[in-house]
N, C-alpha and C positions, 0 to 999 in steps of 0.2 A: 183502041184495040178491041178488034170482037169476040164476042162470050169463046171459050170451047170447053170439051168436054175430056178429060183424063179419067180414066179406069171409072165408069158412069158416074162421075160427080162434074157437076158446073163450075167454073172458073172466072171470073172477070177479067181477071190480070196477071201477068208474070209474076209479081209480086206474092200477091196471094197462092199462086199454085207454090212458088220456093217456100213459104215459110210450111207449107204444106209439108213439108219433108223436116223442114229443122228446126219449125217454129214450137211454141209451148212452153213449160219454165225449165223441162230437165235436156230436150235433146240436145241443145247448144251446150250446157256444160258437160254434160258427158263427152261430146264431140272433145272438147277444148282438153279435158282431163287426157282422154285416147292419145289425142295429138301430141302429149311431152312423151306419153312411156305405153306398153301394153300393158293391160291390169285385168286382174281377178277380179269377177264380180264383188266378192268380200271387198277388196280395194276401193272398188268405186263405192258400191254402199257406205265405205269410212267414210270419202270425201263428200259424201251428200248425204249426211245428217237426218235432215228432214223428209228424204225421196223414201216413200214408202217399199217394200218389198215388192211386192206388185205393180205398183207404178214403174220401180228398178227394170222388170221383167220386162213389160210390155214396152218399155223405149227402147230397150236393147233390140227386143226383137224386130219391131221395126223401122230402126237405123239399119239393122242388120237385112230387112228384106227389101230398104233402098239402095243398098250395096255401099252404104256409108261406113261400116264396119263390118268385122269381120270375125266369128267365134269358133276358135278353136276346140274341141272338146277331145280330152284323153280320157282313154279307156283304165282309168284309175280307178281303184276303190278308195277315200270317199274320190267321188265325181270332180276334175279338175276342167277349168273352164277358163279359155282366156280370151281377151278381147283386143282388139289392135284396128286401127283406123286406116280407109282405105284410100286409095290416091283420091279415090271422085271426094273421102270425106276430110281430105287434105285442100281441097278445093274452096271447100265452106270454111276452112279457116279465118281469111281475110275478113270475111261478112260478119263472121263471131268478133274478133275483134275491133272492127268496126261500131257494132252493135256497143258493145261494150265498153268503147271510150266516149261513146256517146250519151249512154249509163252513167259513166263515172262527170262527166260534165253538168248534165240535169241535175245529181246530186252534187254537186257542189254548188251548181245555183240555187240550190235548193235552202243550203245550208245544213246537208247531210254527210256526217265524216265518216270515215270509216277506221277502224284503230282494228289491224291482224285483217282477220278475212272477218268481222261480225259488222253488220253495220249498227250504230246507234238507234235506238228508237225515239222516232222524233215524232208530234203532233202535227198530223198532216192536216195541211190546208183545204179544204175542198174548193177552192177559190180559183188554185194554181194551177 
């Protein structure tokens, strides 16, 4: 396939330009969290722990400026703000879960459990 160019950046492959949009370590689970329920930013901040405040910000905003989701804002004092996932970002579902059981494979071969949602920490091989 030949190079092209999307909003002045270079491309190699289809590949590369898709994860372009949902690749990295937060937008896929945020996608995935959207996808069961609409949530408050406070919400999804619970469910990702380790996602900084600003890193929070800046995926929301843009999944939200791929039209992957979608942010409601009411004229509330304090500021209420909701988020909801949009058919194009009901689309990348399949791909997340895909992704993901393929995740949960490599770690089994791995010899990595998981008990709740933490994984075990294990001594990784540099080998493997």
């Amino acid at each position: 396939m030949p190079d092209f160019i999307y909003d002045n950046r270079l491309y190699y492959n289809p590949m590369e330009f898709a994860l372009h949009f949902i690749g990295g370590t937060w937008k896929m689970p945020i996608l995935w969290r959207l996808n069961k329920k609409m949530m408050r930013y406070s919400e999804l901040k619970k469910t990702l722990p380790h996602i900084t405040h600003k890193m929070l910000s800046s995926q929301l905003r843009e999944l939200e400026g791929y039209g992957l989701i979608e942010r409601k804002a009411y004229p509330v004092v304090p500021p209420k703000v909701e988020y909801t996932i949009t058919d194009k970002g009901r689309d990348v579902i399949p791909v997340i879960e895909t992704i993901s059981q393929y995740g949960y494979t490599i770690m089994k071969e791995k010899g990595i459990s998981i008990e709740g949602h933490k994984a075990e920490k294990v001594q990784v091989n540099k080998n493997n």
